[in-house]
N, C-alpha and C positions, 0 to 999 in steps of 0.2 A: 677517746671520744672525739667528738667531731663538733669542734665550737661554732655554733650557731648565728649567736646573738651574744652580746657582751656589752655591759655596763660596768661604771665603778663600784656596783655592791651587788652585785652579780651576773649569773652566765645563763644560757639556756643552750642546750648540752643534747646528742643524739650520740647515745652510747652503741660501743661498733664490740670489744670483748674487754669487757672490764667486770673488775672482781663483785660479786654480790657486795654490796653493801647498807641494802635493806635492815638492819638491825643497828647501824650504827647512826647515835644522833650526829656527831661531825666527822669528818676524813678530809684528809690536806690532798691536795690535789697539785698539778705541776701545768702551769699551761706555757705552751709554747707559739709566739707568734712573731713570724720574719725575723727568727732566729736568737726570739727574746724570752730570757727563760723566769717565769713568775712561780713563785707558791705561793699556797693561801690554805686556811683549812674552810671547807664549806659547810653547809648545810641543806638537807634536799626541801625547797618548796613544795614541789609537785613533782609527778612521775605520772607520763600515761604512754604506756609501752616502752617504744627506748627512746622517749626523748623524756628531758628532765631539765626543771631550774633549781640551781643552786646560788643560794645566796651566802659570798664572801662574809662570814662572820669573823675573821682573823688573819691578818696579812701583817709582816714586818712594815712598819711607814714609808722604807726605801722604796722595796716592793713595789705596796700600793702606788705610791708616785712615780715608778715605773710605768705599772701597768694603764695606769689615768692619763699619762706622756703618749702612749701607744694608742688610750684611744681614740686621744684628742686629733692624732697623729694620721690614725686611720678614717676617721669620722670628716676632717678635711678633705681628703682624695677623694 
């Protein structure tokens, strides 16, 4: 996918070739940004075509204080 928009409890996401996963209430998901590697399992908001939000319902604490570091980090620049 193609990370859009990104908060600490979730992402807004433009899917490029990823798995069906319309049947599934959560899937862990791996995001990578400037070489920082996160998981989390989500949850889908919304869908209309191939853009999508997913909201962070489970992240290890490191994790998430990873990924809140990055966006504190990116949201400066």
């Amino acid at each position: 996918v193609e990370l859009l928009d990104a908060s600490a409890s979730g992402l807004r996401v433009r899917t490029l070739l990823e798995p069906d996963t319309e049947e599934l209430e959560t899937f862990p998901i791996e995001i990578r940004v400037d070489g920082v590697r996160i998981w989390a399992w989500t949850r889908r908001v919304w869908k209309k075509g191939n853009r999508e939000a997913l909201k962070i319902v489970s992240a290890d604490p490191l994790e998430r204080a990873r990924f809140k570091k990055l966006l504190r980090e990116r949201s400066a620049a």
